[in-house]
Structures are given as structure tokens and as C-alpha cells.
N, C-alpha and C positions, 0 to 999 in steps of 0.2 A: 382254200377249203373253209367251209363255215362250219362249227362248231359247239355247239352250246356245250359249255367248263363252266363245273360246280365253281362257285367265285365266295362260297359265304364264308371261307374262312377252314380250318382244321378241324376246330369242334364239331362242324355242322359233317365233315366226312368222316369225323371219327364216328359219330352219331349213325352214322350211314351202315360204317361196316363193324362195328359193334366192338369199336376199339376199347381197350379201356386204356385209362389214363398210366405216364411212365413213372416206374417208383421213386422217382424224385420230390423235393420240395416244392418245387415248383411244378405246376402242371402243364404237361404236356401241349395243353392247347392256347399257350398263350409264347410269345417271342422273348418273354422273360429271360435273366438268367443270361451263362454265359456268352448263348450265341446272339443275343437281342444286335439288330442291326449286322451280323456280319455277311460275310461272303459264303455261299455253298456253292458248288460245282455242281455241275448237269451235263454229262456227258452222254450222248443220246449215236446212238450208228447212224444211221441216214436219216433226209427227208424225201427217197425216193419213194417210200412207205407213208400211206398220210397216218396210219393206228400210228409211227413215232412222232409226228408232227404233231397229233392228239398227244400225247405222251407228254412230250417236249412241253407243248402248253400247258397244259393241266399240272404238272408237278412245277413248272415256274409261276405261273398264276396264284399256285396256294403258299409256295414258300415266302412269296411278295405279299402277299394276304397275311403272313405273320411278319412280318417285317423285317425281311432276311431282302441281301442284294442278292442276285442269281447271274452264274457267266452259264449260259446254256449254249452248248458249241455242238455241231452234227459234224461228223467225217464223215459222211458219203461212203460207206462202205472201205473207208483205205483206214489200215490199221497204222501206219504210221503217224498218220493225221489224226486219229485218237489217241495214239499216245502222248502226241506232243501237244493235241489241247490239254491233257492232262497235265501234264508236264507243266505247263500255261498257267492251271489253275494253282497250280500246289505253290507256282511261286511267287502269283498275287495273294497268297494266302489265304484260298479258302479254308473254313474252318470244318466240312463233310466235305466227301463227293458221293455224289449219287451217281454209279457207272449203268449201262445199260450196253454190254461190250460187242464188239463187234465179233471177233473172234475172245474165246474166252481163257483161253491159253496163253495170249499175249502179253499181259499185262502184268507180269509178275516184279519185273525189274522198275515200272514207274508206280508201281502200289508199293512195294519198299521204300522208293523216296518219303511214299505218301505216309508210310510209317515212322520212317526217322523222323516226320516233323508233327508227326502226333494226330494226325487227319484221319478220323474212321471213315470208313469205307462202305457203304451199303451197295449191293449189286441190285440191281433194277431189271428183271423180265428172267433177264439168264445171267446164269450164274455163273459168276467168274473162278475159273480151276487155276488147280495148281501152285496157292500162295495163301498162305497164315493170312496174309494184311487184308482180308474179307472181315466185315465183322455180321452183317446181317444182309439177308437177302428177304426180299420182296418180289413176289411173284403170284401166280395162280397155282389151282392142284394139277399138273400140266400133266400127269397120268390119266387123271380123268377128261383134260381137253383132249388128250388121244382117243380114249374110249367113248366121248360123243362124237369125234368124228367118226367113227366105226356106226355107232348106232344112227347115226345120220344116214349111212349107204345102207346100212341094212334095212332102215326103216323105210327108205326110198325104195326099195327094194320088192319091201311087203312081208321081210322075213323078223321085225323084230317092232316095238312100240320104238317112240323117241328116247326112253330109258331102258332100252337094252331088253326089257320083257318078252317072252315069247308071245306072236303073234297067233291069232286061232285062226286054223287050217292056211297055215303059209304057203307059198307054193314051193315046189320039189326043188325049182330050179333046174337043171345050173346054170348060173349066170357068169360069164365071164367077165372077171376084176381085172382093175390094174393100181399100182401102188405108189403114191410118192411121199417122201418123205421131206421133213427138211433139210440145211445144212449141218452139214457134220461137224463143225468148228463152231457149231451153236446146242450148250447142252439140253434144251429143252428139246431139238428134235429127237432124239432119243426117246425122250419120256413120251411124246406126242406117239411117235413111231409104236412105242413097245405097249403103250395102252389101246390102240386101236388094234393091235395086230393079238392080245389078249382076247380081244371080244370075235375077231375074224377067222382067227386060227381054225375055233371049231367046225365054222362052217366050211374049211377050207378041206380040211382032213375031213367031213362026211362026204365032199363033192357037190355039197350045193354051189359052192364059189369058187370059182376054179380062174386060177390068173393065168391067163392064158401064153405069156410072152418066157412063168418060170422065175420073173423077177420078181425076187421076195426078198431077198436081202437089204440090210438100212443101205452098205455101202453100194448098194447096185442102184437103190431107189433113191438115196437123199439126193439134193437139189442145192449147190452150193450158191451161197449167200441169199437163196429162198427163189432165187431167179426165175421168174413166168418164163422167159424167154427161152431158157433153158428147158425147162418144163414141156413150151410147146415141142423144141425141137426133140426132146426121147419121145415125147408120146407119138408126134408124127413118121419116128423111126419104127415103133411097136407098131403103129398102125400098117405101116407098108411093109415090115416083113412079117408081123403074127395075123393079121386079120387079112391078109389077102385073099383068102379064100374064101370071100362073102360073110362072112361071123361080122358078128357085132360085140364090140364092148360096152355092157351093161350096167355096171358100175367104176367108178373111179376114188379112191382115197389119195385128197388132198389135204395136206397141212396146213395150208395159208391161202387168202383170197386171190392175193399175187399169181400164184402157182395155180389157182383156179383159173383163172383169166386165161393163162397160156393154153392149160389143156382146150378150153374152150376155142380158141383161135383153131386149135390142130384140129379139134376134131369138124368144124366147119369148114377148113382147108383140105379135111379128106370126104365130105360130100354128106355130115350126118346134119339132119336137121334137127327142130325144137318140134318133134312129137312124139308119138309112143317108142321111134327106135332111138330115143334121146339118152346117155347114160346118166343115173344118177352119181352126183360131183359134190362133195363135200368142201369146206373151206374152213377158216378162222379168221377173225377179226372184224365181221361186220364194217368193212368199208363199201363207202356209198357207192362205190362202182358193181360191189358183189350183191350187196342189198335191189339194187335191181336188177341185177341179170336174175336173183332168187325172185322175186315180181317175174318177170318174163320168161320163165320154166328153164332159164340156163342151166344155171347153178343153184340145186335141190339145197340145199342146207350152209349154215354157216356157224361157227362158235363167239358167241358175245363176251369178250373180258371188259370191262369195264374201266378204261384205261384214267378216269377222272376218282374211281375207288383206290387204286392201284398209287394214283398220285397222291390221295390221304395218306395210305400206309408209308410209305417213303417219308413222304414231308413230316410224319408222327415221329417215324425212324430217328431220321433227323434232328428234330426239338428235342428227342428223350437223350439222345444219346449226346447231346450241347449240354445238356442240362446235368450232366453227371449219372440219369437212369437208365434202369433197362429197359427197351421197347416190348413190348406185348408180341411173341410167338406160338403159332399152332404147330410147327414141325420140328423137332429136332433129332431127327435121326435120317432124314431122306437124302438130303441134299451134300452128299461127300463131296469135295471140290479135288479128290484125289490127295488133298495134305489136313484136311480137317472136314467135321460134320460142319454147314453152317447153320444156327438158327435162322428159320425161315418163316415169315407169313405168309399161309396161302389166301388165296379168295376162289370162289366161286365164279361158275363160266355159266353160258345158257345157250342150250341152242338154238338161232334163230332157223326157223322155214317160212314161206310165205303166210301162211294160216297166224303165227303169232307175231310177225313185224308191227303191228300196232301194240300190241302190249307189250313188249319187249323196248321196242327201240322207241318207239312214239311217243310213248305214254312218260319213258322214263326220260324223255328228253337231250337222248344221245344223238336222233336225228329228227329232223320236222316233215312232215308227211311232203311242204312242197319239196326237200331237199331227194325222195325219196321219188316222188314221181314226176321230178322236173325233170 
């Protein structure tokens, strides 16, 4: 995968997302100080996903840009294998680990190791529960990634602007939805799930959006480890036993590009084509594979996080907290891991559609027009 990664260094990303500097003596944007030259960990879930392989790169590129060594290790989805790169890291001695966890539940027993030996911990995407040894998490405002996904379907829809405003003279409707969510052992789908299903509810309870299959629950709808495959195979289950009766499904809320991809497979496997009886399909993560099915009227919408922004906030994380300060947070009351609040930075999402892929993605140099229509 090719990928243009911010490479100028921390200052130039703190600059970006309006960081300010950590209250140490030393400043944040330079490798000064205690961790100058050491080891950080980067433990990353997969590289079945290219947003983590974006991920992956982007926060080891900038931590090398300050002059830190980087062990960036993927487990492919098996928790075992992230523990014990873990495990790995803590006893080459890195001096942070930046987790991005696979299951978030798991990790309680190798982040105490990572405690006794004095290693702060920053959680990276989602957030790691059930253990004191978190000390800062970095992420998005993943309540509001849920609620553009919602304003995505509805907007595709005709019943709402791309920020959620009411449309003049929308139509009556009803359109029949269907719902996915993400993995359940991933706390952000939750937040994903509960903020889109905020903006849906209403229209669910007047009867303009009517799900026609009944599946509205997270644990009816989530989709373990975000699995397209999975995905294809409920929706193509819903399609043969709810829509047999000639109906169509008009909209669909999805969480992730991935899980876009599958419904898309089902619903071409059951005979719908890319024209007006097309469902509108929401997604997240702007990968190049959903950026153009959104080009070729597949997949109506997508959600932009920033994963080269996302890797400044971390790698700031990091410097501040080597350096004896505190890193710079906007939340600290949301994110309860079940044993403590963590302080958290959010950032800002954006939703792509066809209409804004050039100023959005082009412009800011996350993808290049041939990558997009090659």
C-alpha cells in the first residue's frame, strides 16, 4: 500500500492538531531528556486492515523522526500473540508502549508487568479496560464517528444534511434499514454503535426507518473482530429470510470499510444492482478500496480519522510523559476503562462522499487522485 506519512517531525504534527507543548522543561517536540535514543513499543492488532498498517507506519516514522528506536509488532488478530509481543517489548526494555489492543479486556496481567517495571502505557484507537496500568489514551470523539455514520444514511437517504440538520421537504419514507455494528471486545464499537443509533432512534420510533429484520440490538448486530466476511454472511441471511417478499433494503449502517465491503458482496450475491434500488452504506476509515466503490455509487459515505494526526498525538504522548510531563488532554470524564476515568485526547473525524474526496483526501494528501482512480 502506498501512502503519503507526515515525516516532518512532531512539531510540524503538533502544529497540525493544535497541540501544545508538555509541562516539562524540556519540550515536547524535541527527543531530549530522559527517553532521547531509547526503545518504545508499538503494538498494533493486525495488518489485515491497511487504516492499521497506516497506523503502524505513521506513529513509527514520527517516533524515528525524534529519535527514539521503535519494536512495532502486529498480532493478526490473536490475543495471545499480542501479549507476548508485549511481553517481548517490556523485556528489551522499552521505555512507553503505545497499545492499540486487540481485545481490550485482555491485557490486564502483561500491563501490570509493564507497571512493576515503571513503563507508562498509552492506549492507542481503543481503549484498553479493566486495569489501573493505562495512563493515557489517544483516540477520536468516537461518539460523534457514530453519529456521522448515522448522518451519512440519513443523508443518503434525503432525510437529513451531512451534519445531521433537517432536510426541507424530506421524504415520508419508510425506508427499510439494517444495522451493523462493530466487535464487542472493541470498546469504540459501542461508542460508534450508541452515537449513530442517537441520531436514528428518532426516525425509527416515527416510522420513517423501519429495520425490517427487528435487529437492533449491539449484541444482535456487532460483528466480531469487524469481520466483512462475517458481515456478508448475516446480511445475506437477512436478505433471504426478511426481504423475500420482493422489499428492498434502503439503507444500511455500517461501522467500518471492511464490514462495508461484505455487505456489498451480499447484496450483489442477492441480485441488487448500483442504481436507484442501490442501498445507501455508510463506512469509516477511508480506505482506498471503499474510496472507490464511494467513486462508483457502492458505498455512499465514509468517516475520515486521520491516522498520521492521531500518530502526532501519541508520539507527543510519549515525549511528554519520558520527559517527566503531562501530555495535553480534551476529555477527562468519558472514557471509564471499568477501574478508572482515563485522560484522553480526542480529534476530529470528517465525512467523506463522492462530492468532497478531492478536498478531503486529495488535497490533504492522505491519498493521490491516481491512487484513487487507478
Amino acid at each position: 500500500m502506498k501512502k503519503k506519512v507526515l515525516l516532518a517531525g512532531l512539531a510540524a504534527g503538533a502544529m497540525i492538531i493544535g497541540l501544545a507543548a508538555c509541562s516539562s522543561d524540556t519540550p515536547s517536540g524535541t527527543a531530549g531528556g530522559a527517553g532521547e535514543g531509547g526503545l518504545i513499543g508499538v503494538a498494533m492488532p493486525t495488518k489485515s486492515s491497511e487504516r492499521w498498517i497506516a497506523d503502524g507506519d505513521a506513529v513509527k516514522s514520527q517516533l524515528e523522526e525524534q529519535g527514539f528506536k521503535v519494536d512495532l509488532q502486529y498480532a493478526e488478530d490473536d490475543i495471545p500473540t499480542q501479549v507476548s509481543q508485549i511481553e517481548n517489548m517490556i523485556t528489551k526494555g522499552a521505555e512507553v508502549l503505545i497499545v492499540a489492543s486487540i481485545d481490550g479486556t485482555t491485557l490486564t496481567s502483561v500491563l501490570q508487568d509493564a507497571a512493576d517495571a515503571n513503563i507508562p502505557v498509552i492506549a492507542y484507537d481503543r481503549l484498553i479496560r479493566d486495569t489501573e496500568n493505562v495512563n493515557y489514551y489517544a483516540s477520536f470523539d468516537n461518539l460523534k464517528v457514530g453519529q456521522q455514520q448515522a448522518w451519512s444514511v440519513l443523508n443518503g437517504l434525503g432525510l437529513t444534511e451531512l451534519d445531521g440538520t433537517a432536510t426541507a421537504d424530506a421524504p415520508a419514507g419508510p425506508f427499510n434499514v439494517e444495522l451493523f455494528a462493530g466487535s464487542p471486545d472493541d470498546n469504540n464499537a459501542t461508542f460508534f454503535f450508541n452515537g449513530a443509533m442517537q441520531e436514528l432512534q428518532p426516525f425509527i420510533d416515527s416510522g420513517v426507518l423501519v429495520v425490517k429484520s427487528d435487529q437492533t440490538n449491539f449484541n444482535t448486530v456487532a460483528t466480531l473482530r469487524w469481520d466483512g466476511e462475517e458481515a456478508q454472511s448475516r446480511l445475506e441471511n437477512i436478505l433471504t429470510s426478511t426481504y423475500s417478499d420482493g422489499s428492498k433494503v434502503n439503507g444500511i449502517l455500517s461501522p467500518y470499510d471492511g464490514i462495508s465491503r461484505g455487505i456489498i458482496s451480499a447484496l450483489e450475491g442477492a441480485g441488487y444492482t448500483v442504481d436507484a434500488e442501490w442501498p445507501v452504506i455508510s463506512g469509516q476509515d477511508a480506505e482506498i478500496d471503499s474510496v472507490k466503490a464511494i467513486n462508483s455509487g457502492e458505498q455512499f459515505a465514509t468517516i475520515f480519522k486521520d491516522t498520521r494526526q492521531l500518530a502526532a498525538v501519541a508520539v507527543e504522548m510519549a515525549v511528554a510523559v519520558l520527559n517527566g510531563g503531562t501530555p495535553e488532554t480534551n476529555n477527562t470524564t468519558d472514557y471509564d476503562n471499568g477501574v478508572k476515568v482515563v485522560d484522553s485526547m480526542l480529534l476530529d473525524s470528517q465525512i467523506v462522499v463522492k462530492d468532497n474526496i478531492p478536498s478531503v483526501l486529495i488535497e490533504s494528501g492522505y491519498w493521490t487522485e491516481a491512487e484513487i482512480n487507478g
